[in-house]
Legacy VTK file of the C-alpha trace (Angstrom):
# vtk DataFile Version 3.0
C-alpha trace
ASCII
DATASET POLYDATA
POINTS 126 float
-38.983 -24.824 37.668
-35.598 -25.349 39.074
-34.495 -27.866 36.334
-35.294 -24.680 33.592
-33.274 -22.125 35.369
-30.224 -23.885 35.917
-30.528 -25.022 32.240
-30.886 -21.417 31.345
-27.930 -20.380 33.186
-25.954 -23.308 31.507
-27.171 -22.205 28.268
-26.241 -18.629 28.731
-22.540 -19.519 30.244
-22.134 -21.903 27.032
-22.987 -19.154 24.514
-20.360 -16.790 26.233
-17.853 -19.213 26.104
-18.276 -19.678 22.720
-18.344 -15.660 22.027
-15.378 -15.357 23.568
-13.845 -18.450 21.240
-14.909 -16.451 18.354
-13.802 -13.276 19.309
-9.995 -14.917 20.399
-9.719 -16.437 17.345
-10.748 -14.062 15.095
-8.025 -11.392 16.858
-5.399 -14.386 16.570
-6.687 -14.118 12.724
-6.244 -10.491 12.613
-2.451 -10.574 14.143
-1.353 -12.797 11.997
-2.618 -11.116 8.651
-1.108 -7.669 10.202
2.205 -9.315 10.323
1.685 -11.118 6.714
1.099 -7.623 5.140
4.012 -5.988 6.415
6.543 -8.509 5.960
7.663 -7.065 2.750
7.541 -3.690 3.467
9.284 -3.723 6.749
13.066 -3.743 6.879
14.128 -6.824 8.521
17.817 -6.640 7.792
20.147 -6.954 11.099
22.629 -3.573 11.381
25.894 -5.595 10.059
24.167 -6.760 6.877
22.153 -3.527 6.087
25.533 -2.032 6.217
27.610 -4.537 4.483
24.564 -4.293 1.802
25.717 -3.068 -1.585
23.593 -0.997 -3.936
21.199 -3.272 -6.417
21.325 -2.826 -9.965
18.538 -2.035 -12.009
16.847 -0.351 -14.465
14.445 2.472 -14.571
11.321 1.695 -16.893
8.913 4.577 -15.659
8.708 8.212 -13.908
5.857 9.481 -12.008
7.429 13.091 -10.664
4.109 13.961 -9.648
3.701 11.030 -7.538
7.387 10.712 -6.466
7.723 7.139 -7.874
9.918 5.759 -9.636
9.170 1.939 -11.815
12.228 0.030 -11.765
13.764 -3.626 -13.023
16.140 -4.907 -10.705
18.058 -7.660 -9.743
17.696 -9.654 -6.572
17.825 -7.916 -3.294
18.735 -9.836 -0.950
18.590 -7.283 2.062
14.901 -7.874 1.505
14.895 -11.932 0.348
13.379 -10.410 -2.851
13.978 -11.871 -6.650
14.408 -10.021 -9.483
11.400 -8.448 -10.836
10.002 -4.740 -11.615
8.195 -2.499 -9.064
7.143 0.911 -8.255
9.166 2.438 -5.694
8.436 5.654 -3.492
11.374 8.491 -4.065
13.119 9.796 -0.679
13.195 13.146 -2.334
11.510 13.915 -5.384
14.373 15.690 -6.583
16.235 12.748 -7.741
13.807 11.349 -10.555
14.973 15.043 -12.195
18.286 13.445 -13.116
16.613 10.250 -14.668
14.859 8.685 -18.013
13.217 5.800 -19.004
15.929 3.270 -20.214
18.874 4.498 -17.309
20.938 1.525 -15.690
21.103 2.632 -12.204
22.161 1.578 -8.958
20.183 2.364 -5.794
19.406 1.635 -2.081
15.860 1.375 -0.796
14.409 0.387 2.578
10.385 0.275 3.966
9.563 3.489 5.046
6.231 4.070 6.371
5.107 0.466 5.063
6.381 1.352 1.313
9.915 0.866 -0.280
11.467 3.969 -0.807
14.543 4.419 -2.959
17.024 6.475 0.011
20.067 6.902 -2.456
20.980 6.271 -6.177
23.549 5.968 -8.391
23.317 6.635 -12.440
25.417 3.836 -14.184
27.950 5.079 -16.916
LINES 1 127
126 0 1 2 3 4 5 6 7 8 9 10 11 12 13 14 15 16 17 18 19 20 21 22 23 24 25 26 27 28 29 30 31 32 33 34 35 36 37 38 39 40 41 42 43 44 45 46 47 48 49 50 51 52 53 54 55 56 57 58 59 60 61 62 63 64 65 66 67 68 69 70 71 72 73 74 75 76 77 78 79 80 81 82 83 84 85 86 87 88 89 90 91 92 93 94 95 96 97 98 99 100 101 102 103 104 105 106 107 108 109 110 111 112 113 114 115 116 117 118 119 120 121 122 123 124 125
């Protein structure tokens, strides 16, 4: 009788170990795709090179006003480590997609602001 107790106390110590090698690993599994998700969105640009940063180039191909976005094809930013391609982009104020069409070569600034890239300042090009 002693032999099955002891082996029932192993058994039950195993399984718990192995629980709590699940559960570690799958938190270790949810950290890292938390950080993989927010990579882009988050600004990792040191203070010196955010500020020595100039304004990408781009052009706008789409205006939600209702939304407050703005779809735009840019050049590379590298403040971000990002190639040239077209995205939507989140409007700081929803005031400046009054002054803009389809078709306008801009210039702008945007950072990740509450995990989305918001445009913070543009430019119309002349």
């Amino acid at each position: 009788m002693i032999d099955y107790q002891r082996k029932g106390r192993d058994m039950t110590r195993n399984s718990n170990l192995i629980a709590l090698l699940f559960l570690g690993a799958g938190l270790a599994f949810q950290a890292s795709a938390d950080d993989s998700h927010k990579h882009h969105a988050t600004n990792e640009v040191k203070p010196a090179a955010a500020a020595s940063a100039g304004l990408t180039e781009g052009e706008v191909r789409k205006i939600d006003k209702a939304a407050g976005k703005v779809t735009i094809k840019h050049g590379p930013m590298p403040k971000f480590d990002m190639p040239a391609m077209t995205m939507v982009y989140r409007v700081k104020d929803k005031a400046m997609l009054d002054q803009l069409k389809p078709g306008d070569k801009i210039k702008f600034d945007a950072d990740g602001v509450g995990g989305e890239f918001t445009v913070l300042r543009l430019e119309k090009v002349k």
